[in-house]
C-alpha positions as CSV (number, residue, x, y, z in Angstrom):
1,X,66.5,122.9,94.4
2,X,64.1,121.6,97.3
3,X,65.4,117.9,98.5
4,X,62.9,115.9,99.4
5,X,63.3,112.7,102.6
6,X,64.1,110.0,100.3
7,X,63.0,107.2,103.0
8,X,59.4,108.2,102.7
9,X,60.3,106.9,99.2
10,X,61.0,103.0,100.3
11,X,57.4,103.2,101.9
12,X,55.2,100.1,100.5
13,X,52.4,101.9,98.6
14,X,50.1,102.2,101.2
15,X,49.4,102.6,104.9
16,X,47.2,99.5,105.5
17,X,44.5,101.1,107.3
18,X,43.9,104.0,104.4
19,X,44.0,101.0,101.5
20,X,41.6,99.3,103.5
21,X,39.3,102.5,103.5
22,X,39.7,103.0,99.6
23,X,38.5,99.4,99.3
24,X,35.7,99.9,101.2
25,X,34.8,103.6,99.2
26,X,34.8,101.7,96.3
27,X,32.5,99.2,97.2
28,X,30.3,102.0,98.6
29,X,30.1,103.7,95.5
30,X,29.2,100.2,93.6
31,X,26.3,99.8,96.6
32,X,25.1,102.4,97.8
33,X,22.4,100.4,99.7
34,X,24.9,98.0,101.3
35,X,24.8,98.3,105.0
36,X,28.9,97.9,106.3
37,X,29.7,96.9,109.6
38,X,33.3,98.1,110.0
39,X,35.0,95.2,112.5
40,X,38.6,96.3,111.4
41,X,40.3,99.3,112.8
42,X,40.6,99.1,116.4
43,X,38.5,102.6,116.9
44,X,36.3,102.3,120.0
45,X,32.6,103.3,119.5
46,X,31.1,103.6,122.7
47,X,30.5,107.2,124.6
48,X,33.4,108.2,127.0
49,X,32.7,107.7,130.3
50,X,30.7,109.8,132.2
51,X,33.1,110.6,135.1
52,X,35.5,111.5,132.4
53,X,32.8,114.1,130.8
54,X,32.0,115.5,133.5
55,X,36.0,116.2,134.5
56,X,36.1,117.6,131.2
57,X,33.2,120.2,131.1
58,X,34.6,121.1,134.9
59,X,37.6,122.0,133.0
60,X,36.3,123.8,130.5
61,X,34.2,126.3,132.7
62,X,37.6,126.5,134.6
63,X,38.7,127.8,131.3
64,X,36.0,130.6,131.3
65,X,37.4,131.8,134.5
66,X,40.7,134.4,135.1
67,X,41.4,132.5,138.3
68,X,41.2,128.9,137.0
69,X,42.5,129.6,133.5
70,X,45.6,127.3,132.0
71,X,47.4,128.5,128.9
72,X,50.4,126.5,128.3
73,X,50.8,123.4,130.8
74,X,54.0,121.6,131.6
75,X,55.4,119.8,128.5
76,X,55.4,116.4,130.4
77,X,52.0,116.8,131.2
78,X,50.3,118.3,134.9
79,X,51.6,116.6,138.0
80,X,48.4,115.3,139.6
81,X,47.6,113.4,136.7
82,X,50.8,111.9,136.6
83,X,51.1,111.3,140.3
84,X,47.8,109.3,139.9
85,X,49.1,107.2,136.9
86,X,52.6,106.6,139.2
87,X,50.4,105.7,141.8
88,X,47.2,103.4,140.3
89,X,49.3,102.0,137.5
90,X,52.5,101.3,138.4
91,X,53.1,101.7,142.1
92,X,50.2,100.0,143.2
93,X,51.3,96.8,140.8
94,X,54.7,97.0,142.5
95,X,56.2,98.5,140.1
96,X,58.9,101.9,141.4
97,X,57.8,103.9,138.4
98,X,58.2,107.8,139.9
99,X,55.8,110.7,138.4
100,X,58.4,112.6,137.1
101,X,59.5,109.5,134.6
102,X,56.0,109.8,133.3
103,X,55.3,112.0,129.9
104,X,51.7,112.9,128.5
105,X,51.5,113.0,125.4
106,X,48.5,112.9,122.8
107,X,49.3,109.3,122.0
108,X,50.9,106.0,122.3
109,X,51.3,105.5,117.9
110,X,52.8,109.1,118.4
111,X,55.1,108.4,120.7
112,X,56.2,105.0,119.1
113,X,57.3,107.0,116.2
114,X,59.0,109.8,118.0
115,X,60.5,108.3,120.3
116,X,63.4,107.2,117.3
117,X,64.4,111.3,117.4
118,X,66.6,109.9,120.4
119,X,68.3,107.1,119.3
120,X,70.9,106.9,116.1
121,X,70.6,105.2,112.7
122,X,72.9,102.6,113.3
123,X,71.1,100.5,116.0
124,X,69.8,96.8,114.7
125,X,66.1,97.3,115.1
126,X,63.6,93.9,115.9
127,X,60.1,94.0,115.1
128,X,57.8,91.1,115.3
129,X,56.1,89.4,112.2
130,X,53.7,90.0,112.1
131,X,53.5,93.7,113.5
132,X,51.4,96.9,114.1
133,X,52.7,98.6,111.1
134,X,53.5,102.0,112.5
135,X,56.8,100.3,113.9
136,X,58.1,99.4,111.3
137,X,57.0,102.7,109.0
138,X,58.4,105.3,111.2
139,X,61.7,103.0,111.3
140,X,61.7,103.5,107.4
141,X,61.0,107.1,107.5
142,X,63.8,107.8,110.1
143,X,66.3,106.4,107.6
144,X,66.9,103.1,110.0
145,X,66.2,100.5,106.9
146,X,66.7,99.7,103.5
147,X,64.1,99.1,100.9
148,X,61.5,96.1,100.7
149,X,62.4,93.2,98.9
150,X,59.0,91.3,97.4
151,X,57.5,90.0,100.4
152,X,57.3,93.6,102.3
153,X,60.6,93.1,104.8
154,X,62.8,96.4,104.7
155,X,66.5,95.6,105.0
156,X,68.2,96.3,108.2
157,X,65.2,95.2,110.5
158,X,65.2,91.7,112.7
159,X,62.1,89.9,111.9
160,X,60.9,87.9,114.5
161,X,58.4,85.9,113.0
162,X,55.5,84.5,115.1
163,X,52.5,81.9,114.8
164,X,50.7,79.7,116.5
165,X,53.9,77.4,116.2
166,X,55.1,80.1,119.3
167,X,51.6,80.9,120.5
168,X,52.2,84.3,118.6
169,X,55.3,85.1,121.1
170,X,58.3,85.9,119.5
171,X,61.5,83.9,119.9
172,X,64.6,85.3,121.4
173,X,66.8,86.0,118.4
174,X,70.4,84.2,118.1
175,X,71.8,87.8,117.3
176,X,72.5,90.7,119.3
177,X,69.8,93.6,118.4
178,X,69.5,97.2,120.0
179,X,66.2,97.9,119.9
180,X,63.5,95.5,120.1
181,X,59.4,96.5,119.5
182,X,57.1,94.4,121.6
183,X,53.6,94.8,122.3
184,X,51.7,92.9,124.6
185,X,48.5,91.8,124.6
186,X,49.6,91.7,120.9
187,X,47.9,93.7,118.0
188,X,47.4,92.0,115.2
189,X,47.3,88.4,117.2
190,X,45.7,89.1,120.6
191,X,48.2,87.3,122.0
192,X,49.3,88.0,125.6
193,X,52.9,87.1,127.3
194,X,53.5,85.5,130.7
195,X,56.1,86.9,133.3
196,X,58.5,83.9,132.2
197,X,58.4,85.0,128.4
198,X,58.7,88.9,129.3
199,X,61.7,87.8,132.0
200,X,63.9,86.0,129.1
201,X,63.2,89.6,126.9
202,X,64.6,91.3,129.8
203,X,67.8,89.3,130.0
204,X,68.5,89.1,127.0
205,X,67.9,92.9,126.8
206,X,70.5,93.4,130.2
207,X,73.0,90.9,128.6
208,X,73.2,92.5,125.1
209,X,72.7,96.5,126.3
210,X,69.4,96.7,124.6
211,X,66.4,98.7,125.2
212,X,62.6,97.0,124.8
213,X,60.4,99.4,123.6
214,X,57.1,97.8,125.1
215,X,53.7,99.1,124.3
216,X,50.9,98.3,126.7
217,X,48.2,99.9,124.8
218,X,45.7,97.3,125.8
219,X,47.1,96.1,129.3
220,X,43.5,97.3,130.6
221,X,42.2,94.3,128.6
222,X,44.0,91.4,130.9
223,X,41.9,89.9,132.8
224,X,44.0,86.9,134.0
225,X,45.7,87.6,137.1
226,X,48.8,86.0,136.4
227,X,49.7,88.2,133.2
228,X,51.7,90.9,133.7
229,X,50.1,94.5,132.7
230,X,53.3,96.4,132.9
231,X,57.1,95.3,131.4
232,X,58.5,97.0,134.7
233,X,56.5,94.1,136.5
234,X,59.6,92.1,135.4
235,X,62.4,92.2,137.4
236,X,65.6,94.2,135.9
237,X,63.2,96.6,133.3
238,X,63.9,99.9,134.5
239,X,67.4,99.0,133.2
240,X,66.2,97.9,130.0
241,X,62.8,98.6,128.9
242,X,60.8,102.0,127.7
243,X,56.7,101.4,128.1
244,X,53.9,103.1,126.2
245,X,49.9,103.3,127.7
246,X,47.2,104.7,126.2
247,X,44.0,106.4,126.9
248,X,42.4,105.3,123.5
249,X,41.3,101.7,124.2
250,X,40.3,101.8,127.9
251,X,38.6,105.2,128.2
252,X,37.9,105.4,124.4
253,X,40.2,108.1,123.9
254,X,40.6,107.3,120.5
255,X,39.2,111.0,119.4
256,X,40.0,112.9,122.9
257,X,43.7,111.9,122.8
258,X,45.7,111.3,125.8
259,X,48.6,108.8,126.3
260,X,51.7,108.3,128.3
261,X,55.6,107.1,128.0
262,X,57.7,105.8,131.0
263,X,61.0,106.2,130.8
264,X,63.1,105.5,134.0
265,X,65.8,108.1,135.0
266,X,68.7,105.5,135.2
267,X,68.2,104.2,131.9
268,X,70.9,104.9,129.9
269,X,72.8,104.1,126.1
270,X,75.7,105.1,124.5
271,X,77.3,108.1,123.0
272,X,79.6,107.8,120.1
273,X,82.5,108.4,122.4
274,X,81.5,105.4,124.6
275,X,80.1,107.6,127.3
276,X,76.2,106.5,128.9
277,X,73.4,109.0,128.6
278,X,70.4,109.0,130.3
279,X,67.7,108.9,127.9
280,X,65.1,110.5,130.0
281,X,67.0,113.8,129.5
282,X,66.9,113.2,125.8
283,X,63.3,112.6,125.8
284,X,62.0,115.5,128.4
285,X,64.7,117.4,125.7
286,X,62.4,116.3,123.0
287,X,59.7,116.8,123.9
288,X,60.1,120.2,125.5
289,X,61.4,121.5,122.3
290,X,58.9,119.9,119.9
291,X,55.5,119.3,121.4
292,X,53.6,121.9,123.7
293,X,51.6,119.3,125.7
294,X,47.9,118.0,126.1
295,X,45.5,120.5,127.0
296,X,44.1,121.0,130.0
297,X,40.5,120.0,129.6
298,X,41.7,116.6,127.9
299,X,44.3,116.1,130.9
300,X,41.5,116.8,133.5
301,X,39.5,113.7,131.6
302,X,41.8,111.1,132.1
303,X,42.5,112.6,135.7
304,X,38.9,111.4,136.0
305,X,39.8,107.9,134.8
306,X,41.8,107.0,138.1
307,X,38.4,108.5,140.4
308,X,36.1,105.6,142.0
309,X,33.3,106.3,139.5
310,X,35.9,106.1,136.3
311,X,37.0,102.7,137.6
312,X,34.2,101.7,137.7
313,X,33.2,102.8,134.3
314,X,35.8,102.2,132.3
315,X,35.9,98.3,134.1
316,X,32.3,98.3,132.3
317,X,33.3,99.3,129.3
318,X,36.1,96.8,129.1
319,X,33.8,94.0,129.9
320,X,31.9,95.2,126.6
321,X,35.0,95.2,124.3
322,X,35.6,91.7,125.8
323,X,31.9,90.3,125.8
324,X,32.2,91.4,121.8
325,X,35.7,89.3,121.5
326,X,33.8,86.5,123.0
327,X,30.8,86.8,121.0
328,X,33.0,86.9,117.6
329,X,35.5,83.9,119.1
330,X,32.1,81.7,119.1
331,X,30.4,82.5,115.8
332,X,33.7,82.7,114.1
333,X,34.3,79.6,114.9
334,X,31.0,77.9,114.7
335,X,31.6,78.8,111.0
336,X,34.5,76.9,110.6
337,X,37.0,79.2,111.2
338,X,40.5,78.3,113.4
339,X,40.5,81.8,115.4
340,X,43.1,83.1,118.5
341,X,43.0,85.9,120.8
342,X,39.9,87.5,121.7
343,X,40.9,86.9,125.5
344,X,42.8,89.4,127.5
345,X,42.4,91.6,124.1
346,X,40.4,93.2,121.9
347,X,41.7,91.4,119.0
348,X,40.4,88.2,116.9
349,X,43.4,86.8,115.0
350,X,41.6,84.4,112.4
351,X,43.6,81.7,110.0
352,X,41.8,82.4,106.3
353,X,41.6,79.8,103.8
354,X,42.2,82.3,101.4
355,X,44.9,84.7,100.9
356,X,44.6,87.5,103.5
357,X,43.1,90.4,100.9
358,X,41.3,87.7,98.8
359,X,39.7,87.2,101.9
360,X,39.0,90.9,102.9
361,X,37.2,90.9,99.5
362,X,35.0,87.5,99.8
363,X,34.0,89.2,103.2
364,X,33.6,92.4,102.2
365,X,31.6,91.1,99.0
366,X,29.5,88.5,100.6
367,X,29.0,89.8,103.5
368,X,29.4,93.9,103.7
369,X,31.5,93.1,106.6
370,X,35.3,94.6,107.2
371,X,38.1,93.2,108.8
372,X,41.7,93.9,108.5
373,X,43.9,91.7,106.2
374,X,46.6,90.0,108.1
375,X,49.7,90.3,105.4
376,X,48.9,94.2,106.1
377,X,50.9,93.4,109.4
378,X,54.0,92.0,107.8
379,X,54.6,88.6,105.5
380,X,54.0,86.1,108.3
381,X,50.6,87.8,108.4
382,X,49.7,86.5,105.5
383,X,46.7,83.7,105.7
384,X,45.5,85.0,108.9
385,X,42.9,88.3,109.3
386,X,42.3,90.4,112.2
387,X,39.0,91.1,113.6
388,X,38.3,94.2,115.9
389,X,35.9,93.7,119.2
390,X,35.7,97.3,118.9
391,X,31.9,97.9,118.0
392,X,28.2,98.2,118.8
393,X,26.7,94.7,120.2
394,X,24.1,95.0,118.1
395,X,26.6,95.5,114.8
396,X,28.5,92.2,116.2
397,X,25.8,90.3,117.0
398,X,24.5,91.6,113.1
399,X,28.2,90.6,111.7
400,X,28.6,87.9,113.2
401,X,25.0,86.5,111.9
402,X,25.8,87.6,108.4
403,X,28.9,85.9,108.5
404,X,27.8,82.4,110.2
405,X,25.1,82.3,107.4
406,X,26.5,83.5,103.9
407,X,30.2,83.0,104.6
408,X,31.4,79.0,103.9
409,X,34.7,77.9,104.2
């Protein structure tokens, strides 16, 4: 008889994102003529930029050729791509992040969940409250929890709850934890974290032999020059701290796929016999063994991404995402609404005065506009509601109108 993975059993019902799609279906089918404007998953919508394009149909044409053809590609990804991210991203931000600790991979919510092949079932895992949900579900799947109890938290994870109590930073638990999730500028909350708050992670990482798994999906959206983009800004990281960037949300990768984990050479954990390991040969081990690399073409895109004219570009379409944020902030809040984030992120974090799905529902209903319930991110989620700056100006501008106008408090 065929066993099936039992943990995929202890799932909550649902992925939030594909609920939130089912809900919106059925409205669809009830009105046909409704026009939705879709403000909740964080999918970019504008065209990729040019200098990435044209990289890309370079590449293809070199694919055409005998001379300039690539089958398979290094595992880790080509070295001039990773030399440039080395370079722009770390090196260039102080950071002593070589090429060779840098994997490509096809993405950053990929790598999040993979990267658990490397470490054992018997760590004490710490996950924010609310939380991007993929954290938390591939922790589940792995067999690292327990099952739910009514309000949605899995036994065996840390919750670390946060609000606007903590200005959405978590708090530095009491207990001793091995693994600790933390993503900065924050999805859901837009919340960002100064070098103070990332330095106490650190040390409390160093003092406890923990390892920060830090995703800086949306470090492109800081503006503020006294935020840190990377963890490895912080003194005493590349002891402590794994980071994961992302093509999706700066070059609007979202559909191309291209990302990237750093993990330094001297980090290390332990072996059931008490022995260090270095967990960049566990990874490159990984990886070589169960993923074949991006191809080519895409790699040769986000090459293009660290050229003058991608700078460029992608700095503009940043400013978009971020004029949207600050478009929504306003009209959100000239509705009534208590709203946080939207600065240095993509992300509108709004306090409902309704239960989170109630609402997604009122909104959805009254206005044919979608957002993403808050309590999908975990229980101290509920009452708040995450907007996306991810859109069309005109469908903001047309969402945040339809809101400001039929929407009361």
């Amino acid at each position: 008889m065929v066993k099936i993975n039992e943990n995929y059993l202890k799932l909550k019902a649902g992925y939030l994102f594909p609920e939130i799609a089912r809900r919106v279906n059925t409205f669809i089918e009830a009105n046909p003529d409704a026009q939705v404007i879709k403000l909740g998953i964080g999918d970019v919508t504008e065209p990729l930029p040019e200098a990435c394009r044209t990289a890309m149909i370079k590449a293809v044409e070199d694919m055409g050729d005998r001379a300039t053809f690539k089958g398979y590609g290094p595992e880790q990804g080509y070295l001039w791509l990773r030399e440039k991210i080395a370079t722009q991203d770390f090196q260039a931000r102080g950071c002593s992040i070589d090429a060779s600790e840098i994997f490509i991979s096809d993405g950053s919510k990929c790598d999040c969940g993979n990267i658990l092949d490397i470490f054992g079932k018997d760590n004490a895992i710490a996950v924010t409250d609310p939380v991007y949900p993929v954290y938390v579900d591939t922790n589940v799947m792995a067999g690292h929890t327990g099952f739910a109890n009514e309000k949605g938290e899995y036994e065996g994870l840390v919750y670390l709850p946060i609000s606007a109590d903590n200005n959405f930073t978590a708090q530095i638990p009491e207990q001793k934890v091995d693994l600790i999730y933390l993503c900065f500028p924050n999805n859901p909350t837009g919340a960002t974290a100064t070098k103070e708050h990332l330095q106490a992670w650190v040390d409390y990482a160093k003092a406890n032999n923990s390892i920060i798994l830090f995703d800086a999906a949306y470090e492109a959206y800081i503006t503020d020059p006294s935020l840190p983009h990377s963890i490895y800004e912080i003194e005493g990281a590349k002891d402590c701290a794994i980071e994961f960037r992302s093509f999706s949300k700066n070059a609007g990768f979202t559909g191309t796929r291209c990302a990237f984990t750093v993990v330094p050479k001297n980090l290390t954990a332990k072996a059931a016999d008490g022995s260090d390991v270095e967990l960049w040969k566990l990874w490159n081990r990984r990886q070589s063994t169960k993923f074949n690399g991006v191809s080519y073409v895409v790699q040769r895109g986000a090459e293009a991404v660290y050229s003058e004219a991608g700078q460029a570009q992608i700095k503009a379409l940043i400013s978009f995402y971020l004029e949207n944020a600050k478009i929504i902030c306003e009209q959100l809040t000239n509705a009534g609404l208590q709203v946080y984030g939207g600065v240095n992120a993509p992300y509108v974090w709004v306090k409902t005065p309704l239960s989170s799905w109630d609402f997604f529902d009122k909104l959805l209903y009254n206005t044919n506009v979608v957002g993403t319930p808050g309590s999908g991110f975990g229980a101290a989620g509920e009452g708040y509601f995450r907007i996306s700056a991810f859109n069309s100006r005109d469908n903001v501008n047309e969402a945040m109108k339809r809101i400001t106008e039929n929407f009361t408090v």
